[in-house]
C-alpha positions as CSV (number, residue, x, y, z in Angstrom):
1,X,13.9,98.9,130.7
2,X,16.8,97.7,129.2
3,X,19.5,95.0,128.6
4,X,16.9,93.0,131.0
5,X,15.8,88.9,129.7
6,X,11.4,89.5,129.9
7,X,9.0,86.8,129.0
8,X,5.6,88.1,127.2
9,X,2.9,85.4,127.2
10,X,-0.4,86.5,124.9
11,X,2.2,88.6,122.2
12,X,-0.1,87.9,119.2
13,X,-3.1,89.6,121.0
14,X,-3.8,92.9,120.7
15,X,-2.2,94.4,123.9
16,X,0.9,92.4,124.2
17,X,2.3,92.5,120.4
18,X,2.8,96.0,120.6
19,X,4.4,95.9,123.7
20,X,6.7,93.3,123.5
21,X,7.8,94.9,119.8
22,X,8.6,98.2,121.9
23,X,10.7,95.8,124.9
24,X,12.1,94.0,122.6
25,X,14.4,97.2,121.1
26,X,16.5,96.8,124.2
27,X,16.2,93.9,125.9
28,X,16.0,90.4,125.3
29,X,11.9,89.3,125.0
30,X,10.5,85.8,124.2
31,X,7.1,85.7,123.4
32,X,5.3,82.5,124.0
33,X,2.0,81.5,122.8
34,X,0.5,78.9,120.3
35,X,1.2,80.9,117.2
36,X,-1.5,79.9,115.1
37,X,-1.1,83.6,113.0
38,X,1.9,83.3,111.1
39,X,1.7,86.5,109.9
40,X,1.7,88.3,113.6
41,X,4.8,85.8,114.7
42,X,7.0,87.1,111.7
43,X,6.2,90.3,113.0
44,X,7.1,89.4,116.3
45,X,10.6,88.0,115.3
46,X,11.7,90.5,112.4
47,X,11.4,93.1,115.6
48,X,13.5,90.7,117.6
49,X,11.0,89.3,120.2
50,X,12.1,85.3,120.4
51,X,8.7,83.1,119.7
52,X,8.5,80.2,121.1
53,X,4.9,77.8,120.5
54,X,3.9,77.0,124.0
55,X,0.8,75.4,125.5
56,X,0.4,77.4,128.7
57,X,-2.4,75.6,130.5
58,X,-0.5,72.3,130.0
59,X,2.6,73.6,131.4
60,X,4.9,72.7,129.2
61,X,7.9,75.3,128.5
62,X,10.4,73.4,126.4
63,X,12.9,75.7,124.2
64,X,12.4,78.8,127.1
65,X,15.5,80.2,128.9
66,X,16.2,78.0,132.5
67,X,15.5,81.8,134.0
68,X,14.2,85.6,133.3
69,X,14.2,88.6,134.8
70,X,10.3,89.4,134.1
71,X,7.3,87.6,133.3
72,X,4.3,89.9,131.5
73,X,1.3,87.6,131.3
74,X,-0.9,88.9,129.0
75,X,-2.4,85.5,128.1
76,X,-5.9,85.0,127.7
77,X,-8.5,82.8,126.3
78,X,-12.3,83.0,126.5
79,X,-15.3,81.3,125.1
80,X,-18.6,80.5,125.3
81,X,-21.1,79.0,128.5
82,X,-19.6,75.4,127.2
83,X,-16.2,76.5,127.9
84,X,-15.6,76.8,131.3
85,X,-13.4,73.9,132.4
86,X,-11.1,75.4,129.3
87,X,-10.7,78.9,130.0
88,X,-10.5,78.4,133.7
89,X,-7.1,76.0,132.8
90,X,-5.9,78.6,129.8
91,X,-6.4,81.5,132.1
92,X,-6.2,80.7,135.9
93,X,-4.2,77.4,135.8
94,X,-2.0,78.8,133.4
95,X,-0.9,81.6,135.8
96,X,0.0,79.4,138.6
97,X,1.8,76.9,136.6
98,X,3.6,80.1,134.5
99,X,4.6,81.5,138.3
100,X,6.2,78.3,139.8
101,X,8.5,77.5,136.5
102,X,9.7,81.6,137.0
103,X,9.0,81.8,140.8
104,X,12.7,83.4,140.8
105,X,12.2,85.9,138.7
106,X,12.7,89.2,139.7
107,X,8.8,90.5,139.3
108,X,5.8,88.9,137.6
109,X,3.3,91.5,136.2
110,X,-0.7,89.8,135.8
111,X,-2.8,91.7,133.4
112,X,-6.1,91.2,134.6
113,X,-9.2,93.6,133.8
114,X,-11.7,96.5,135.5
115,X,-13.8,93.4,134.2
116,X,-13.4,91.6,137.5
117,X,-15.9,94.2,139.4
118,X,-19.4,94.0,140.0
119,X,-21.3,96.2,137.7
120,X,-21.6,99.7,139.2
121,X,-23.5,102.0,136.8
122,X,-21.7,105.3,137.0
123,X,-19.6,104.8,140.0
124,X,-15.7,105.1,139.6
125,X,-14.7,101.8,140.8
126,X,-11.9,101.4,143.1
127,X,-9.8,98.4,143.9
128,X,-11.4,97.2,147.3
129,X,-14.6,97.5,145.6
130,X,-16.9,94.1,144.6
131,X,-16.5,91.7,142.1
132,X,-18.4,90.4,140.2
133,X,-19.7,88.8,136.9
134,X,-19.1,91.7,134.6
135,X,-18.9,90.6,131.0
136,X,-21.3,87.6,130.8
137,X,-23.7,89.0,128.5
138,X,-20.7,89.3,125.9
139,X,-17.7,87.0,126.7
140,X,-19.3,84.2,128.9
141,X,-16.4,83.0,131.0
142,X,-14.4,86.3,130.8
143,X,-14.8,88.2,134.1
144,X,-14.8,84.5,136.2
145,X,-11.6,83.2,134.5
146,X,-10.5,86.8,135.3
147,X,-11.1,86.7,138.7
148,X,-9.8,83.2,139.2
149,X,-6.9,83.6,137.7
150,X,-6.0,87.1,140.1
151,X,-6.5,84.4,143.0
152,X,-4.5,82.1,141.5
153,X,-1.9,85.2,141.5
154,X,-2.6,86.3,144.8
155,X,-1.8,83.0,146.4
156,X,1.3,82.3,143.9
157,X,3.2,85.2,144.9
158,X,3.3,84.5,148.6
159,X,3.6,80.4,148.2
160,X,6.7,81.5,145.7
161,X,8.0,85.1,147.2
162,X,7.4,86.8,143.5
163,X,7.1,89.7,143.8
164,X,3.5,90.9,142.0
165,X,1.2,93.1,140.3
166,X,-2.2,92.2,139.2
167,X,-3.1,95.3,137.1
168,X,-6.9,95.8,136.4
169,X,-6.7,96.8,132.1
170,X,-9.5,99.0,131.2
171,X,-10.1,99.8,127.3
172,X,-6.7,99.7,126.2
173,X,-6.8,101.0,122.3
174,X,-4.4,101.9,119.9
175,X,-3.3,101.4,116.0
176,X,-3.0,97.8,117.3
177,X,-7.0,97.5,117.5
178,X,-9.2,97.4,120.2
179,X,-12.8,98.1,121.4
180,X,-12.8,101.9,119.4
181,X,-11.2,100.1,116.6
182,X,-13.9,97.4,116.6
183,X,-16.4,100.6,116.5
184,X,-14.8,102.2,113.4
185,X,-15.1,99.3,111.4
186,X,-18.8,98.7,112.5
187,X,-19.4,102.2,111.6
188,X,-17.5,101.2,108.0
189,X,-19.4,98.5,107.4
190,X,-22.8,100.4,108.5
191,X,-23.9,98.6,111.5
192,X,-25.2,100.3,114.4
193,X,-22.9,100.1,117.6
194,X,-24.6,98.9,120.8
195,X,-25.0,100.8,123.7
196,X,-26.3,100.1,127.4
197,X,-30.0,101.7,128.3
198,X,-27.9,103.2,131.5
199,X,-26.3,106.0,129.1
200,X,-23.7,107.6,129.0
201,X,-21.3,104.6,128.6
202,X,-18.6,105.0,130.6
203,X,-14.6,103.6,130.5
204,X,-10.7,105.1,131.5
205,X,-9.5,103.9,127.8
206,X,-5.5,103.8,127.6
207,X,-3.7,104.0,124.5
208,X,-1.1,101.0,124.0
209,X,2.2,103.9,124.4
210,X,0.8,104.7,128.0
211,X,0.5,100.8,128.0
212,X,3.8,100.5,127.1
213,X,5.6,103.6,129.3
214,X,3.9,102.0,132.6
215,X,4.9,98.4,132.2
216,X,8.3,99.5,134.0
217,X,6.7,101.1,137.1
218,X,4.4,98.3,137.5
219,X,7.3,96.0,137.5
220,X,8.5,98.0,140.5
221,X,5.4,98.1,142.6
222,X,5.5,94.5,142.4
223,X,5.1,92.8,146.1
224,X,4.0,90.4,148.4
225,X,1.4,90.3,148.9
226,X,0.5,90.8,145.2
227,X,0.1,94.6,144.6
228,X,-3.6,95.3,142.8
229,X,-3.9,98.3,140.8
230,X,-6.3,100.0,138.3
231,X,-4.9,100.4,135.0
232,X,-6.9,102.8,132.8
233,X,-6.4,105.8,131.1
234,X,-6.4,109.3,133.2
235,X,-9.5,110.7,131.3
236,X,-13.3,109.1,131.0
237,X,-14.7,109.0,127.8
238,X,-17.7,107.6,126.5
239,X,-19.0,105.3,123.8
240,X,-21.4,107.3,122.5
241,X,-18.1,110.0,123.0
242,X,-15.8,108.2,121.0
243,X,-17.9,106.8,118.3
244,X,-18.9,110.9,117.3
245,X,-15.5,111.7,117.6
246,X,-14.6,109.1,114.9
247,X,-17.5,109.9,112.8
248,X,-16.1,113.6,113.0
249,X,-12.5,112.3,111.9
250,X,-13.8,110.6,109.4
251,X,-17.3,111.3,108.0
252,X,-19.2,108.2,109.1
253,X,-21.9,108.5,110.7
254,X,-22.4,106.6,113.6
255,X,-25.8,104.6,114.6
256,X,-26.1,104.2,118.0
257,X,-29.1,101.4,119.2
258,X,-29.7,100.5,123.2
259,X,-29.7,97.1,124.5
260,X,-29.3,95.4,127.4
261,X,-27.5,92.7,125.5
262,X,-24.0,95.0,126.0
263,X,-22.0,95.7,128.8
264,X,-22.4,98.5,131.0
265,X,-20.1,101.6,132.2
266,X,-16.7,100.6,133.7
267,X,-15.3,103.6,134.6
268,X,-12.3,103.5,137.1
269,X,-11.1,105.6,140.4
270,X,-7.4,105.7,139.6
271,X,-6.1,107.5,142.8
272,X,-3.8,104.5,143.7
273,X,-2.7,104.3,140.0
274,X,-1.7,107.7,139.9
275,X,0.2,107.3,143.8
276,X,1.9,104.2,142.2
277,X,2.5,104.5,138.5
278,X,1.8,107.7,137.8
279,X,-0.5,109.3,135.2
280,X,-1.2,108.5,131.7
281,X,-0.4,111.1,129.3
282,X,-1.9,110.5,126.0
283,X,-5.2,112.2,125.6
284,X,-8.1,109.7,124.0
285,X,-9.1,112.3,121.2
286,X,-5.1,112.1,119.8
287,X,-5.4,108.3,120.7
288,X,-8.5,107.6,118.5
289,X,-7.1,110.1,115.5
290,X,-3.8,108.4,115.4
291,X,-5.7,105.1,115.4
292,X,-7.7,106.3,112.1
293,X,-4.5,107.2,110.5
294,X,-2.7,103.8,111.5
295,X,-5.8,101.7,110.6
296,X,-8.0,103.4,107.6
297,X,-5.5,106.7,106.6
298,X,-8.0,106.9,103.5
299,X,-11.1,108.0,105.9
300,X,-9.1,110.7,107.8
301,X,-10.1,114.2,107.4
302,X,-7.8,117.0,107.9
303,X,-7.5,118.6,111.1
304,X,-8.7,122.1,109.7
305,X,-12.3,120.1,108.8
306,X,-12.1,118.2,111.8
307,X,-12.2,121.4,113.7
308,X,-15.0,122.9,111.8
């Protein structure tokens, strides 16, 4: 993408900042959000992304452009049991409000999550199958905002003739943070890392420059109806996977314990990914050692003593 006026919502969070950094090298990005970090808004404008404090679920875009030519909304806000009425406005309500102020834009991309489907064990989910309350056992109102908000989409797009995707994240990851980064610092700090009894624990996670390579092609699939896609990395790793392959980059020893109090497998069928979007192409074990370097360089053992 280039030369091309996008708008990132969510750029302070952990998937969007990185991306709207890379977009913003070559085309004109605004970020909006309510910029409560400083520190991760001056990064956001010393890499040229426009930031402009905006309260999404009130609908109120003063100091934006009159029109763009893409809308990323990676926007979200979750809480706990007691927060229902608020996420559903910061998450669902935000979307349809967001759509109808750029309803002439020339695609609107809606990061939703694998979140959204009914927990299936060990079966790779595919995008006609159930949905269902995923994450209450750790984000209350996360995979019901989630879900709401892709109807919210759904019916946006053909009220407005926006052109849509709603693509289902998986674990995305990268020097950025995410779930594997939340891991290694557990392991740091020596806590134990919890698992689900139904082992092994299963996700597609997708490092944030496959994140960031894909955004274009989503872009294009965009239709109306909205187009719904998996987004999730090509390969299936699990926890207990990816927590010994940072304990080998690093000599930390992980401590696994089993609870039902965590979610369970999400792992993805990504054939109409792949027919649409194409494959992701970095692998997770380069993913998670890159991570290490960005994040904690001291803990990283060379790659001769890795191999051993």
């Amino acid at each position: 993408m280039k030369d091309a006026r996008i708008l990132v919502t969510g750029p302070t969070g952990q998937v969007a900042q990185p991306l709207a950094i890379t977009l913003a090298s070559e085309n004109e990005v605004w970020g909006v959000a309510r910029f409560r970090d400083a520190a991760a808004r001056e990064r956001l404008e010393a890499a040229g992304v426009r930031c402009v404090p905006v309260d999404l679920a009130a609908g109120e875009y003063e100091g934006l452009p009159e029109r763009v030519d893409y809308v990323l909304n990676f926007a979200v806000a979750h809480g706990g049991p007691d927060h229902f009425d608020r996420d559903l406005a910061a998450n669902a309500e935000a979307t349809g409000l967001l759509m109808q102020r750029f309803g002439d834009a020339q695609a609107f991309l809606h990061c939703s999550s694998t979140g959204v489907y009914e927990p299936a064990g060990h079966h790779r989910l595919k995008e006609t199958d159930p949905l269902g309350d995923n994450h209450r056992v750790m984000m209350a109102t996360y995979s019901i905002c989630k879900i709401a908000a892709e109807a919210v989409a759904r019916t946006s797009a053909r009220q407005l003739d926006l052109p849509t995707t709603i693509a289902r994240l998986n674990v995305p990851y990268g020097d950025n943070g995410g779930w594997p980064a939340f891991h290694l610092e557990m392991m740091l700090a020596g806590q134990p890392v919890p698992v689900h009894p139904d082992a092994p624990n299963l996700y597609n996670p997708i490092h944030d420059d496959d994140i960031a390579a894909q955004v274009p092609r989503l872009l294009e699939v965009a239709s109306v109806p909205a187009t719904i896609v998996n987004w999730a990395g090509r390969d299936q790793a699990s926890v207990e996977e990816w927590c010994a392959y940072l304990g080998a980059l690093t000599r930390l020893a992980p401590e696994l314990v089993t609870t039902d109090q965590t979610i369970s497998s999400v792992t993805t069928d990504n054939t109409r990914m792949h027919e649409l979007i194409g494959e992701t192409t970095v692998s997770w074990r380069d993913g998670l050692r890159r991570m290490v370097a960005a994040r904690h360089p001291e803990l990283l053992k060379g790659e001769e003593e890795v191999a051993r």
